[in-house]
N, C-alpha and C positions, 0 to 999 in steps of 0.2 A: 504494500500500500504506500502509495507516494504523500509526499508533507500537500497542505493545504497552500495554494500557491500568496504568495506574500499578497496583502494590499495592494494596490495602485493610486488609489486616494482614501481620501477620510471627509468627514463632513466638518464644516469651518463655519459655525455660529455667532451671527456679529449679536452681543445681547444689547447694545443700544439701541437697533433697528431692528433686531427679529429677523431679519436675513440669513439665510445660509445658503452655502455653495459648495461645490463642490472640489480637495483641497489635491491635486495632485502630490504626493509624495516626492516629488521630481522638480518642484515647484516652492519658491518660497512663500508665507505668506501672504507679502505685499505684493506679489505677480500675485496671485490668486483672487486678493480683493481688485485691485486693478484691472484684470481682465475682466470681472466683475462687474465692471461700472460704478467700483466702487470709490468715492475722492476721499484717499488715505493720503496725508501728507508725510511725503518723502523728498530727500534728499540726496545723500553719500551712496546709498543702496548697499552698503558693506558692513553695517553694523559701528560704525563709529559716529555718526552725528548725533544721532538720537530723535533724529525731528519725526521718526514713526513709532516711538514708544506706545505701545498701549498693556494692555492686565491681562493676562490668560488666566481666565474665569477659572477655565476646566478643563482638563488636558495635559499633555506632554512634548515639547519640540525639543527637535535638535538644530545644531550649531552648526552649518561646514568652515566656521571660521573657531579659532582656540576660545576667541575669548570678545565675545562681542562686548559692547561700549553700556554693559550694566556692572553698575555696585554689589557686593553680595548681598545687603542689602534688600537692590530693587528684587533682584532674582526669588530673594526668598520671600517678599512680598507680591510675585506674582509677575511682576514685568515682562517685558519681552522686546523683542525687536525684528516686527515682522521682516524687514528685507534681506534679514538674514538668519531668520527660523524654521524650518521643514515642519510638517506635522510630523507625530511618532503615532496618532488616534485620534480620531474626534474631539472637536476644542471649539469650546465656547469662547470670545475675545472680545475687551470691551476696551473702549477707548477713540480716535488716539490720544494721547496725551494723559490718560487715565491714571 
């Protein structure tokens, strides 16, 4: 019997607006809202300015960078930084700026 083939996406809940989309794993968050029609303000797109900060309600991402531009801090309060967060599951996300 073979494994269950990995995800492809996950669902990407904005709780401001009640929105959700569809979150390709291959895809950062801010492309996902973006393609969306969604106006996320962004910047750097590399995880250093911060101008796309918002709160991951509920959920888990990953980093393809060491160590994006949050405090231990924001992190353990929730933070995030879509343009350079992947889903890991389904994520609720409130902000920006939150």
């Amino acid at each position: 019997m073979s494994a269950p083939a990995a995800p492809t996406a996950f669902r990407l809940h904005l709780s401001d607006t009640g929105e959700s989309f569809s979150a390709p794993v291959d895809a950062t968050l801010l492309q996902t809202l973006l393609r969306a029609g969604v106006a996320w303000p962004a910047s750097c797109r590399n995880g250093s300015c911060r101008v796309c900060i918002g709160r991951l309600v509920r959920g888990r991402v990953r980093y393809a960078i060491e160590w994006p531009g949050l405090l231990p801090e924001e992190k353990a309060a929730g933070c995030v930084l879509p343009c350079a967060a992947y889903p890991l599951e389904d994520l609720e996300l409130s902000g920006p700026g939150a």
